[in-house]
C-alpha positions as CSV (number, residue, x, y, z in Angstrom):
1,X,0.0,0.0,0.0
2,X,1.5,3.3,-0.9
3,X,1.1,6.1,2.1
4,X,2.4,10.2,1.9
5,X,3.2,11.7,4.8
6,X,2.9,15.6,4.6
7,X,4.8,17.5,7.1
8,X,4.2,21.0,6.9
9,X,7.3,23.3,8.9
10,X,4.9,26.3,9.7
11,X,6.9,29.3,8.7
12,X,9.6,28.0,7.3
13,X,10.0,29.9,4.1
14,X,13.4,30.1,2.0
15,X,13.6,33.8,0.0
16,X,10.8,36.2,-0.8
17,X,8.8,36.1,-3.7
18,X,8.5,38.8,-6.2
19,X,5.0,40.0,-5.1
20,X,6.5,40.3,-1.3
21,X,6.2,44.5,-1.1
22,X,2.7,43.9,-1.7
23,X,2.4,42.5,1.6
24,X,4.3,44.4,3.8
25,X,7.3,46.6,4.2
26,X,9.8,44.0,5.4
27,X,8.5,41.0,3.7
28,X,10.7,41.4,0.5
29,X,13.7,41.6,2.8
30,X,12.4,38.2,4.3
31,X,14.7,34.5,3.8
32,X,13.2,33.0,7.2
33,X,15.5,29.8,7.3
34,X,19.0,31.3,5.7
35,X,18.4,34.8,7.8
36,X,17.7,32.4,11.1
37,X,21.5,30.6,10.3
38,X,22.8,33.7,9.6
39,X,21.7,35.4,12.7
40,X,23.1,32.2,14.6
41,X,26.4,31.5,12.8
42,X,25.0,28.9,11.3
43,X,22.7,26.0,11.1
44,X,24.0,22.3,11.8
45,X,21.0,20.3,10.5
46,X,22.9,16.5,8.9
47,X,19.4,15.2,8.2
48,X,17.6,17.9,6.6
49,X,21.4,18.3,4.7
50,X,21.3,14.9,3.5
51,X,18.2,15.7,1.9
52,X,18.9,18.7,0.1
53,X,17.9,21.3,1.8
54,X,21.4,23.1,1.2
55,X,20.6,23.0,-2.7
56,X,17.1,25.3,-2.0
57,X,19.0,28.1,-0.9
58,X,22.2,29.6,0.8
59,X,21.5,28.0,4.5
60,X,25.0,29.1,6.4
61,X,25.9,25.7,8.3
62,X,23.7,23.4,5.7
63,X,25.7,22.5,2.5
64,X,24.8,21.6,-1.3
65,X,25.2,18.5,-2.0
66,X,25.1,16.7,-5.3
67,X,24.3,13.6,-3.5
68,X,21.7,14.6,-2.0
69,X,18.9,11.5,-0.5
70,X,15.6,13.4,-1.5
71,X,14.1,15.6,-4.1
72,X,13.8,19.1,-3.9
73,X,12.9,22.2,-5.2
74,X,10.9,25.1,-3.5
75,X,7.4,26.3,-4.6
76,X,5.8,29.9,-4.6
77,X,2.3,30.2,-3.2
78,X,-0.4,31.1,-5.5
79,X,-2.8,32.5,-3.4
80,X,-3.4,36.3,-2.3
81,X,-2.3,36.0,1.6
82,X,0.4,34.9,3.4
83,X,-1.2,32.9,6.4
84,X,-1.2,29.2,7.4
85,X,-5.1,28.3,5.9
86,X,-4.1,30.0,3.3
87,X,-1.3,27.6,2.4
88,X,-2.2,24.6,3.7
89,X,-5.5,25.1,1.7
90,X,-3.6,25.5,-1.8
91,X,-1.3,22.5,-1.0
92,X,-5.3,20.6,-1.1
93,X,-5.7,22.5,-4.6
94,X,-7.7,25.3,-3.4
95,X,-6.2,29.1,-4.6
96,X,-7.7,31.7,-2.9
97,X,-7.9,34.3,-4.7
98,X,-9.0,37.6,-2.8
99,X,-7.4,37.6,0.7
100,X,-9.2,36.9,3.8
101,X,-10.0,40.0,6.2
102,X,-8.0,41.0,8.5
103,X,-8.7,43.6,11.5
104,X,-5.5,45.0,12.7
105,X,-7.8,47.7,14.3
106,X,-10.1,45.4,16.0
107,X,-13.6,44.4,14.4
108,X,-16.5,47.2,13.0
109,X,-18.5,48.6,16.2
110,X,-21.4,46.9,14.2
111,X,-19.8,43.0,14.1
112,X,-18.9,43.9,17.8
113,X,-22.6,45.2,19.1
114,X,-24.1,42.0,16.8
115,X,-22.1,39.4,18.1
116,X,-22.8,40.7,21.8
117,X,-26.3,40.9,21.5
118,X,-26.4,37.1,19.7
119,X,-24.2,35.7,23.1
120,X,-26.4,37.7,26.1
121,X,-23.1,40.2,27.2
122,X,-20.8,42.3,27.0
123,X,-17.1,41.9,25.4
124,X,-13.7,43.4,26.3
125,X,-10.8,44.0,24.2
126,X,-11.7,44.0,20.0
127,X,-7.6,44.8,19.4
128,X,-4.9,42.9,17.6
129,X,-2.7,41.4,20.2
130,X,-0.6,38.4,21.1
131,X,-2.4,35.9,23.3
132,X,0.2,36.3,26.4
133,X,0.1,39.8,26.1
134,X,-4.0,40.2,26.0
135,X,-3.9,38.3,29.1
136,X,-1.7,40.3,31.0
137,X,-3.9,43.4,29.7
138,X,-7.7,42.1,30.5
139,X,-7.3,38.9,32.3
140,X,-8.2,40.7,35.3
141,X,-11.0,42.8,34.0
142,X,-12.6,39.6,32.8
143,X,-11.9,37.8,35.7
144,X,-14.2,40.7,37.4
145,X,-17.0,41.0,34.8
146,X,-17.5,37.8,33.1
147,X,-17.2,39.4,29.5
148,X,-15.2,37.3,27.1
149,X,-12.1,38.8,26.1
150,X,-12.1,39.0,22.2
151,X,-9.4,40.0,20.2
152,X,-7.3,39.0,16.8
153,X,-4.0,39.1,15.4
154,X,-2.3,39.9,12.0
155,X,-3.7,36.5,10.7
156,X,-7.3,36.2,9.7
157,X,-9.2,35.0,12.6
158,X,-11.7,35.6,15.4
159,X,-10.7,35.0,19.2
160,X,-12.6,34.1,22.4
161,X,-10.4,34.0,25.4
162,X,-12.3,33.2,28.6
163,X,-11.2,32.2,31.8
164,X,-12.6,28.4,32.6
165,X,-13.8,29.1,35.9
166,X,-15.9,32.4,34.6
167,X,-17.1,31.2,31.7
168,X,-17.6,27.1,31.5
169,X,-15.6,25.3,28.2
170,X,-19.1,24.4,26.8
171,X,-20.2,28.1,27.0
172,X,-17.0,29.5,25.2
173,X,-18.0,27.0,22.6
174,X,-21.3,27.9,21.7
175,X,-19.8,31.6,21.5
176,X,-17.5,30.4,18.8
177,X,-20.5,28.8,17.2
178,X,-22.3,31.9,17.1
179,X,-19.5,34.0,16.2
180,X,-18.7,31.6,13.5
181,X,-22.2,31.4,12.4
182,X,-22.1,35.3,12.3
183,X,-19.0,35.7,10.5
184,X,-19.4,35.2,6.6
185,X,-19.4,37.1,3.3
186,X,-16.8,39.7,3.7
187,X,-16.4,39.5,7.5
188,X,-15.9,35.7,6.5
189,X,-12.5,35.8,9.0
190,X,-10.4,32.2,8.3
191,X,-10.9,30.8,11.6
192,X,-12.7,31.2,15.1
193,X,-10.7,30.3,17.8
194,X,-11.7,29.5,21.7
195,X,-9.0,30.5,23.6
196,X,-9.6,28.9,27.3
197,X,-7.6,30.0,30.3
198,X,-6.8,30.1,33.5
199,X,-5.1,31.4,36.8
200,X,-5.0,34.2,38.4
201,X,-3.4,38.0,38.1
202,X,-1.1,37.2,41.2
203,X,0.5,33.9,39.9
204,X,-0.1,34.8,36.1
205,X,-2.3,33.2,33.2
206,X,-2.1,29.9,31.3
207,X,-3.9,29.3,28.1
208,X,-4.9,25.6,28.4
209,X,-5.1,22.7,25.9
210,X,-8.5,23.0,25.3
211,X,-8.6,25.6,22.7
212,X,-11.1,24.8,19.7
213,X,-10.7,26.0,16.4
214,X,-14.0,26.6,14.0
215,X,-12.3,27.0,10.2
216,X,-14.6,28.7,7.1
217,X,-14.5,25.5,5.2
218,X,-13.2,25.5,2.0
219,X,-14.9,25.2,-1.1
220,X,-15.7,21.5,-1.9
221,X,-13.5,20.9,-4.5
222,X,-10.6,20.0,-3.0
223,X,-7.5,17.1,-2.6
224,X,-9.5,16.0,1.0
225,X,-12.9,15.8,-0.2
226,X,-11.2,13.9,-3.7
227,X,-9.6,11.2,-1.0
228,X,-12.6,11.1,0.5
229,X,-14.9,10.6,-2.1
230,X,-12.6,7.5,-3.2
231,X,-12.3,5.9,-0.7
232,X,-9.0,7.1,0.9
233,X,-8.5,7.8,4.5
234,X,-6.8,11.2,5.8
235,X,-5.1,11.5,9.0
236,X,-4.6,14.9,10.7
237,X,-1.7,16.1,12.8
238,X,-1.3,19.2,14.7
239,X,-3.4,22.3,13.6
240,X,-4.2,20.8,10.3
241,X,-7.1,19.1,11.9
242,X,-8.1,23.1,12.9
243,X,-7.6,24.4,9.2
244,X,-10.2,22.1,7.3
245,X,-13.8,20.6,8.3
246,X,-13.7,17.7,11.0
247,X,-15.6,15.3,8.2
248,X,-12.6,15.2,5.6
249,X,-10.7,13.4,8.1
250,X,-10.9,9.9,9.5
251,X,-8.9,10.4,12.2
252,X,-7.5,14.0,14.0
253,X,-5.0,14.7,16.3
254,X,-4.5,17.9,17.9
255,X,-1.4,18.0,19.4
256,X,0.1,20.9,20.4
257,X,3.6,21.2,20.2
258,X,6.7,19.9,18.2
259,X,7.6,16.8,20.0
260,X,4.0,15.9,20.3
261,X,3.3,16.3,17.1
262,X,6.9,14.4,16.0
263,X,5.9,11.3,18.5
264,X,2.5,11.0,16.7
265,X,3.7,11.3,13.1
266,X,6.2,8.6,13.9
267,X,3.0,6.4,15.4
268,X,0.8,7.1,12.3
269,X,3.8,6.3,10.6
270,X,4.2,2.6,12.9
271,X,1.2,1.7,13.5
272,X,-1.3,3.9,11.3
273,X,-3.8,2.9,8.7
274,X,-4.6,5.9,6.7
275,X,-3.0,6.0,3.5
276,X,-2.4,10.0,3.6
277,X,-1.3,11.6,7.0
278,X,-1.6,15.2,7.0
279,X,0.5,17.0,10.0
280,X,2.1,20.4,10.8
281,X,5.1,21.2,13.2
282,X,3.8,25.0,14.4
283,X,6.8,25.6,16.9
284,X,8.9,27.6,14.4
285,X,6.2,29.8,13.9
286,X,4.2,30.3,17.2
287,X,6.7,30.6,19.0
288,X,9.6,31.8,17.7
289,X,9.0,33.3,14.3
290,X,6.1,35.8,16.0
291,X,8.0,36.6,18.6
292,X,11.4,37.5,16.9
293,X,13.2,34.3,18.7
294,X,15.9,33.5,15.4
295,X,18.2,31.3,18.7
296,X,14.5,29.5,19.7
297,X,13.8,28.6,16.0
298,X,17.2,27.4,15.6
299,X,17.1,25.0,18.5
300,X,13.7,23.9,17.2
301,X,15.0,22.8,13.6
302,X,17.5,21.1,14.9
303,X,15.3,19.3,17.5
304,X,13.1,18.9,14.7
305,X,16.0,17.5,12.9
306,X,17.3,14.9,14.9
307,X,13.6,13.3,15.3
308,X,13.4,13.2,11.2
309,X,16.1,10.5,11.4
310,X,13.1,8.3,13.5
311,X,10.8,9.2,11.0
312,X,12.6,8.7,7.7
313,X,14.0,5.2,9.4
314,X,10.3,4.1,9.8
315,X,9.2,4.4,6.5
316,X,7.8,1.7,4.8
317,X,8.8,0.5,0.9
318,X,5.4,2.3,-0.2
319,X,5.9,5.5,1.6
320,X,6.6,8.9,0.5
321,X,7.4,11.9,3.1
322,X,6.8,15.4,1.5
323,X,7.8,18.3,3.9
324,X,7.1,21.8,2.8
325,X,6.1,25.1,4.5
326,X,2.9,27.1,4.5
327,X,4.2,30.6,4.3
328,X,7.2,32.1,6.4
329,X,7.9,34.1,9.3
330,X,11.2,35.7,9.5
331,X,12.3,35.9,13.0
332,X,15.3,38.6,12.1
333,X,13.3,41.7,10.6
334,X,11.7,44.2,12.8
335,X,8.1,42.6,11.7
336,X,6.3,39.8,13.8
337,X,3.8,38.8,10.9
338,X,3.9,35.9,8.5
339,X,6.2,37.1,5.5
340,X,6.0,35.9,1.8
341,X,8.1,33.6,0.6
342,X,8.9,30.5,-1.6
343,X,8.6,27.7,0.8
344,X,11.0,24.7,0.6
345,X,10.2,21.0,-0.6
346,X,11.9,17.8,0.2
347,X,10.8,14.2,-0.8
348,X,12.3,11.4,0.3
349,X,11.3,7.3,0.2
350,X,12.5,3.8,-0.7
351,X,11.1,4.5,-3.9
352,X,11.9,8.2,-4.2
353,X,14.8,9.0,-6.8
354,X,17.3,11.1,-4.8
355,X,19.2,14.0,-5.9
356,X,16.7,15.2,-8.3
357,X,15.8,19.1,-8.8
358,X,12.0,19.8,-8.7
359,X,13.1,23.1,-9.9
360,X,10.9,26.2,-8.7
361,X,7.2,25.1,-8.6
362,X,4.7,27.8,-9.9
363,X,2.1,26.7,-6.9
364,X,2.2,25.1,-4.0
365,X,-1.1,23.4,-6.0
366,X,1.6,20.7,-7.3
367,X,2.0,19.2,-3.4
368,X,-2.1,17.9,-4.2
369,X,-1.4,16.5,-7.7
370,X,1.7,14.6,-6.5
371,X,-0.1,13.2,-3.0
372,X,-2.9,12.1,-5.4
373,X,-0.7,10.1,-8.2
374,X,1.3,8.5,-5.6
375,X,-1.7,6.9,-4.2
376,X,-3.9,6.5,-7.3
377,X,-6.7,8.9,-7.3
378,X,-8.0,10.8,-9.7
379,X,-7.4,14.6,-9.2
380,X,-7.8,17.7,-12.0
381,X,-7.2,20.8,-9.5
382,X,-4.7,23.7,-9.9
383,X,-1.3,23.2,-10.4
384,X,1.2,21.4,-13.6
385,X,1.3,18.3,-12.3
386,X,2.9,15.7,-9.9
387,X,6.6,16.1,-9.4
388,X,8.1,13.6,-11.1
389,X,9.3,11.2,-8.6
């Protein structure tokens, strides 16, 4: 039985793209993974090396090698935005094609006053803000009213942070329902997230694992719903299982953080049954890329290096592992946003041809066609073709 694995590194890119100005002033001075080695020296990554990864660009510390074990190349992103649904929806075949709002000056009085008279109270907050730092602001104030704390961030999405003693999970819940519910045509924001909590102002706030993610689904014709439809199961990993619709997926995992997510690819991997496992590694991004961390994403890739030794060694003879990257976030520039960039590709398998150029990719569109030959189902969506493998 032939099996992808798709591992996406969230933010991850290699070298802006030409249309970077368009969205923002330091993206076209972005290269997230060769400005992260150069800020550190440089990068000592031997299993991301052995696959090529020094052949995508100039990566201080990882070299070019002719030899290389996988298949690569890098791939621009078609799509207008620059944000994880974004990407991980065109690597399923789906381009969007007029970029999802965003509300760096909070949401219209009008969504506000709508959405507080659906839910029965008041809100606090409506600005863009990290989620540490919108604790530390309104914890307390929430703490003492009851209102739900809502807020965004430079990516498109909609956020609910409650504390779980004020407001019980189940009620935070139905307020995501209703705020996704609310939240269409052009206020159609990517995702509403609960954001759970708790503690106190004296010992400080946690955000707990509980946090639930409702996604705008994408439109039907898509790489999932194709698997589906013919008969092939999809296993998610990480926030993918947050970035499309529950029913495309026979099984989901949210894990939420590297080594979780690295322990449960290698047991999909072991042990699994879906022919297509679906995962993303969000570390580089969450929390170092958006916070301007270049020595915390270097330690990540190379933890994240040192378990892809596990993972390639437990492949099977009708395997194929596909990493890539959704968008990137360059830790080095004065910006904490996504920036856009070509993201990377590496392919590697028993049956995979090393040292083979993929060359650059026009869309990130090709990943779909190349997850659908390798396991034999029809597909017609955007892109040239499957890589030739």
């Amino acid at each position: 039985m032939n099996r992808v694995i798709l591992i996406v590194l969230d933010g991850c890119g290699v070298g802006a793209m030409p249309d970077a100005a368009r969205y923002g002033a330091d993206d076209p001075q972005s290269a997230t993974l060769p400005h992260v080695a150069e800020a550190m020296g440089k990068l000592t990554l031997p299993t991301l090396e052995a696959l090529g990864l020094g052949n995508i660009a100039t990566i201080a510390g990882v070299a070019p090698l002719e030899t290389a074990r996988g298949a690569w190349g890098k791939a621009a992103v078609l799509s207008k935005g620059k944000d994880s649904v974004t990407g991980h929806w065109e690597m399923m075949g789906v381009v969007t094609k007029t970029p999802a709002p965003t509300y760096p000056l909070g949401f219209p009085p009008d969504v506000i006053a709508a959405f507080e008279a659906a839910i029965g109270r008041r809100t606090i907050g409506n600005v863009a803000a990290s989620g540490t730092e919108i604790l530390t602001r309104l914890g307390a104030e929430h703490v003492r009213t009851g209102y739900p704390i809502v807020y965004t961030s430079a990516d498109s999405v909609f956020q609910i942070a409650a504390h779980e003693e004020v407001i019980p999970i189940d009620a935070l819940y139905e307020m995501c329902l209703t705020a996704r519910r609310m939240l269409t045509g052009p206020h159609g924001v990517q995702r509403v997230i609960a954001r759970p909590f708790v503690g106190d102002a004296q010992r400080g706030w946690t955000r707990t694992e509980r946090r639930r993610d409702y996604p705008l689904a994408p439109p039907d014709h898509n790489l999932l719903r194709a698997l589906q439809t013919q008969g092939v199961a999809a296993h998610a990993i990480g926030v993918v299982a947050d970035l499309f619709p529950a029913s495309l997926f026979a099984r989901r995992e949210r894990t939420q953080s590297n080594p979780a997510h690295l322990k449960a690819i290698l047991r999909a991997i072991q042990e699994g049954e879906e022919p297509f496992v679906f995962a993303n590694c969000e570390d580089f991004d969450m929390l170092y890329g958006h916070r301007n961390d270049p020595a915390g994403f270097a330690r990540a890739l190379a933890e994240f290096d040192a378990a892809l030794i596990g993972i390639w060694s437990a492949l099977k003879p009708g395997d194929l592992c596909l990493l890539t990257a959704d968008h990137g976030n360059d830790p080095t520039t004065p910006s904490t946003d996504h920036s856009r960039e070509y993201v990377p590709l590496l392919i590697f398998g028993a049956n995979v041809r090393g040292g083979m150029d993929l060359g650059t990719r026009a869309t990130l569109g090709d990943v779909a066609h190349t997850v659908a030959e390798w396991l034999g189902v029809t597909w017609d969506g955007v892109g040239s073709g499957a890589f030739a493998l």
